[in-house]
C-alpha positions in Angstrom: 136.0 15.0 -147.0 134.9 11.3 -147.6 133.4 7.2 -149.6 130.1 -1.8 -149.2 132.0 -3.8 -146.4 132.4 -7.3 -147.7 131.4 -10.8 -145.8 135.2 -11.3 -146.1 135.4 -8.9 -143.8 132.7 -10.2 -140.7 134.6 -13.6 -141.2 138.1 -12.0 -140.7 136.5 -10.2 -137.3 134.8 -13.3 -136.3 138.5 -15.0 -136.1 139.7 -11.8 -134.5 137.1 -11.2 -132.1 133.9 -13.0 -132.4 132.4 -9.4 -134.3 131.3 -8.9 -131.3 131.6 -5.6 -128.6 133.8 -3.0 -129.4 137.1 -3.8 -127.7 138.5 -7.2 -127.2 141.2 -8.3 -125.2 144.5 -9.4 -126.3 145.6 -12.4 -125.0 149.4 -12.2 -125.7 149.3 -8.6 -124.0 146.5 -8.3 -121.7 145.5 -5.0 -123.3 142.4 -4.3 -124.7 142.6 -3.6 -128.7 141.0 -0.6 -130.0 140.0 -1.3 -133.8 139.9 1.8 -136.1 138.3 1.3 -139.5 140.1 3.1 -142.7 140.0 2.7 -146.3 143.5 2.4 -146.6 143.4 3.7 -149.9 143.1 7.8 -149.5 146.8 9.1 -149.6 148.0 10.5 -147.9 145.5 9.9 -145.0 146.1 6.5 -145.3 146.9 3.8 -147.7 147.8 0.2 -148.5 152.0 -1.0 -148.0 153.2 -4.8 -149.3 155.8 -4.2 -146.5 156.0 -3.8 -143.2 158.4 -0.7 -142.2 159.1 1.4 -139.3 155.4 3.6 -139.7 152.6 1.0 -140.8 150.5 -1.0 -139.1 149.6 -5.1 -140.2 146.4 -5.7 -141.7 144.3 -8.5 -140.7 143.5 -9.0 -144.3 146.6 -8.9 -145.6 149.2 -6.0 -145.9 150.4 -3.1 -144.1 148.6 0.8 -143.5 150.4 3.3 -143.6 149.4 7.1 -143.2 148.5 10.5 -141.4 145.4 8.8 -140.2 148.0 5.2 -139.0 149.8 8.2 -137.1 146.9 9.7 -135.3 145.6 6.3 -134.3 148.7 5.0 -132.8 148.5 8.3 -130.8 144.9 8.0 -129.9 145.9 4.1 -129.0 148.8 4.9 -127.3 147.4 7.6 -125.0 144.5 5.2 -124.0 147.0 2.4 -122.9 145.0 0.0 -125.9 147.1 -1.8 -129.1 145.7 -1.1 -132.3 144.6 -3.3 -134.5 143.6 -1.1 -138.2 140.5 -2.5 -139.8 140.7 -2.0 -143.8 137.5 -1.3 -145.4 135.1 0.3 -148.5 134.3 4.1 -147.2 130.3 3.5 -147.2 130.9 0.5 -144.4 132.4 2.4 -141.9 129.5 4.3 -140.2 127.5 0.7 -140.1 130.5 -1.2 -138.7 130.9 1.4 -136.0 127.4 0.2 -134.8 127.4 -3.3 -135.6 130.7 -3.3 -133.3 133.2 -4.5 -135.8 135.3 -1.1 -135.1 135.4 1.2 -132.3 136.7 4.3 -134.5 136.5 5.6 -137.9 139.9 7.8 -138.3 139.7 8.0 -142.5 139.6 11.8 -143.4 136.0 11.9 -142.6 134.0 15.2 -142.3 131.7 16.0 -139.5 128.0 16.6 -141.2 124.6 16.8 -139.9 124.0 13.9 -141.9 126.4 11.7 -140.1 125.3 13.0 -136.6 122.1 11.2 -137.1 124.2 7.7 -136.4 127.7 8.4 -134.9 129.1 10.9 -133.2 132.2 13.3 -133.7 135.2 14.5 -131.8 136.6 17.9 -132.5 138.7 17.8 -135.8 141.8 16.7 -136.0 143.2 18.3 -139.3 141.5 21.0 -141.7 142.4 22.1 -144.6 141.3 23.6 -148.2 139.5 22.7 -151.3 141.2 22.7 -154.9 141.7 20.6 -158.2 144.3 18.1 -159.3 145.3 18.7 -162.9 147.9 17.5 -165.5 151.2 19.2 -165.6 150.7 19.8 -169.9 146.6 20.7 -169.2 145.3 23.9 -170.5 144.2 24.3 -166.5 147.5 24.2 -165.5 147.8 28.0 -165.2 144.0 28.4 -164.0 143.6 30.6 -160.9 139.7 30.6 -160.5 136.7 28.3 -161.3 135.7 30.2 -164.2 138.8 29.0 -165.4 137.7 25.2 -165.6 134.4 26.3 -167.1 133.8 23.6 -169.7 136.4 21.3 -167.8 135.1 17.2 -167.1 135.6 17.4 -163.6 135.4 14.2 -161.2 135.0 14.0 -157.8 134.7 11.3 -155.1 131.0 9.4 -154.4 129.7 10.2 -151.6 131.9 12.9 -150.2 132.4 17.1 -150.7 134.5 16.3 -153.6 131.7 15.4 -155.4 129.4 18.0 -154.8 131.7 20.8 -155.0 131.9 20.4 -158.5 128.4 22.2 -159.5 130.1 25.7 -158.4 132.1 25.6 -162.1 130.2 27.6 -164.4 129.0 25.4 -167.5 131.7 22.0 -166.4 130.9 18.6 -167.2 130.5 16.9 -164.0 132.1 13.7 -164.3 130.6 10.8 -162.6 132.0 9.9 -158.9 134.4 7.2 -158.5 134.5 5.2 -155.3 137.9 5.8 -154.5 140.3 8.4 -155.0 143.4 6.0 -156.9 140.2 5.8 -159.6 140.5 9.1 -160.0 143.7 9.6 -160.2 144.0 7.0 -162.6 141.3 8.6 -164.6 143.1 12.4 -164.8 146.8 10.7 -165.7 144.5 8.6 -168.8 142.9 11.6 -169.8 139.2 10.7 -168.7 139.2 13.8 -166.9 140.3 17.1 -167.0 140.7 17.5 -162.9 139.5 16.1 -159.9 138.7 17.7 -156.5 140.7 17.1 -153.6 141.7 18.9 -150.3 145.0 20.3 -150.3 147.0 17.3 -148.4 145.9 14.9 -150.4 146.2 17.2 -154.1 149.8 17.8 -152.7 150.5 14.5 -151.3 148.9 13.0 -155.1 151.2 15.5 -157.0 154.2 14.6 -155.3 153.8 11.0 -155.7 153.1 11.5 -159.6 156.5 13.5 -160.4 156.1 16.0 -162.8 153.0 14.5 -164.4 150.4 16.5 -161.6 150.2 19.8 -160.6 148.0 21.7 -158.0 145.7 24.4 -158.8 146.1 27.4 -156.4 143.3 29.7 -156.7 143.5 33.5 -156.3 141.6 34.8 -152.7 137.8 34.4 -153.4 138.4 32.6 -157.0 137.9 28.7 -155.5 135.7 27.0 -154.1 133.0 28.4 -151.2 132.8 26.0 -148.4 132.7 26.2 -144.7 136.1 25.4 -142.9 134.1 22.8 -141.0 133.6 21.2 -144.4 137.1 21.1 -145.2 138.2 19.1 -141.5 138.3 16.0 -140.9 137.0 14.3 -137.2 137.0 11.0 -135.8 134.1 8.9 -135.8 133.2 7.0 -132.8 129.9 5.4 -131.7 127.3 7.4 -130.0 127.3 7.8 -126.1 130.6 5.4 -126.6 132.1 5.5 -123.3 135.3 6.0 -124.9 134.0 9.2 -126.3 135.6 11.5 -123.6 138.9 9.3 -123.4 139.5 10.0 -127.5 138.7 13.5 -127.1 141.5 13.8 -124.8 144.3 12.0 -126.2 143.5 13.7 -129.7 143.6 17.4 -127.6 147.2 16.5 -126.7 148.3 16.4 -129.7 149.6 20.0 -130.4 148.8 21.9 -134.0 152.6 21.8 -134.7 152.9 17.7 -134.5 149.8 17.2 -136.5 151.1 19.3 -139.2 154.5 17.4 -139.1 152.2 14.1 -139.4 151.1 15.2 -142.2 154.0 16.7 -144.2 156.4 13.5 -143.1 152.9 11.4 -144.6 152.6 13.4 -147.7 156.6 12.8 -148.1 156.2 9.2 -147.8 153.2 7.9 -149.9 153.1 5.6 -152.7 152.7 6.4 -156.0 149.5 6.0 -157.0 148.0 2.6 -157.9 144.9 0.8 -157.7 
């Protein structure tokens, strides 16, 4: 799973916290703040509220995050004794900003790859899931059970992530191009632009629900969807490498038992927005 930080941004952090080192103290608590960079804008891991409420967290920029991500990291905060401070940001600026400094964790639905060994590092995962296509209630693919169903489908996916490449194992589709974030493509399927779009479970159930009757969920027969590696379907936290809060984070993300992460994520699934962009 998977997605250009701004100068707007740097400025914002330079207010904050000088952009400089990983942690800052807080000088109304004394507690250090750990900073965890999100998109805030990849339901339901995590997305944007106008309003504060009982589960987000206040954005620097403007705003509130809320999400299955905004959960873990107040767990992860909590259990290190730090306040959290979410940092919103484009998905392609959050492996730099974890080692320019401006964040100390990436917790955004992010897959472990080779790829993004080579600059950060990875805790164990903290939710996995499976890989399947969004459609329109009154599509044709409504009823589909395999991929040879969608053969001939426009398919979309988003850039830079599984989603994307996933898409090639349609026979004969027309792979759509990537959008940068997934409200785009949700925006795109509910126009028309596209017949379906990729998405792991939680967030193709999270999406439907938050659409009414106008999305539906393909669920594909056993060995009819897609062939990926579990460890391509789980997300992991970012952090960077030799960080000596590496061991801390493991930790306090191992205490978190399988039965409240899955409770995260159905009472974030239940809560999300509607989608807008």
């Amino acid at each position: 799973m998977m997605r250009r930080l701004m100068a707007s941004l740097c400025a914002a952090s330079l207010i904050l916290a000088g952009c400089s080192g990983n942690t800052d103290e807080d000088s109304t608590s004394g507690r250090e703040t750990l900073r965890v960079g999100m998109e805030c804008n990849y339901a339901p891991f995590n997305w944007t509220d106008a309003e504060a409420n009982e589960t987000n967290v206040p954005l620097s920029s403007g705003g509130y995050c809320d999400g299955y991500d905004v959960a873990i990291a107040k767990r992860i905060a909590d259990s290190l004794g730090m306040d959290l401070e979410i940092v919103k940001m484009e998905w392609d600026s959050l492996t730099t900003s974890i080692n320019s400094g401006i964040i100390d964790l990436i917790i955004a639905g992010m897959t472990d790859t080779p790829e993004r060994r080579e600059s950060i590092d990875f805790t164990d995962p903290y939710y996995e899931s499976d890989m399947t296509i969004i459609v329109r209630s009154d599509s044709p693919y409504a009823n589909a059970t395999s991929l040879e169903d969608f053969s001939g489908a426009t398919i979309a996916g988003q850039m830079g992530t599984l989603y994307d490449t996933v898409i090639d194992q349609i026979p004969n589709v027309n792979h759509a191009t990537a959008m940068e974030n997934y409200p785009l493509l949700v925006q795109a399927l509910l126009s028309g632009v596209v017949d379906g779009v990729t998405a792991e479970t939680p967030v193709g159930q999270g999406n439907v629900a938050a659409n009414g009757d106008a999305l539906t969920l393909v669920e594909f027969e056993s060995g009819k969807g897609f062939d990926v590696d579990l460890t391509d379907t789980s997300v992991s936290i970012g952090i960077k490498k030799n960080s000596e809060l590496f061991d801390d984070v493991q930790k306090a993300l191992a205490s978190i038992t399988q039965e409240e992460r899955d409770q995260m994520m159905k009472d974030a699934a239940s809560r999300q927005p509607a989608n807008e962009e």
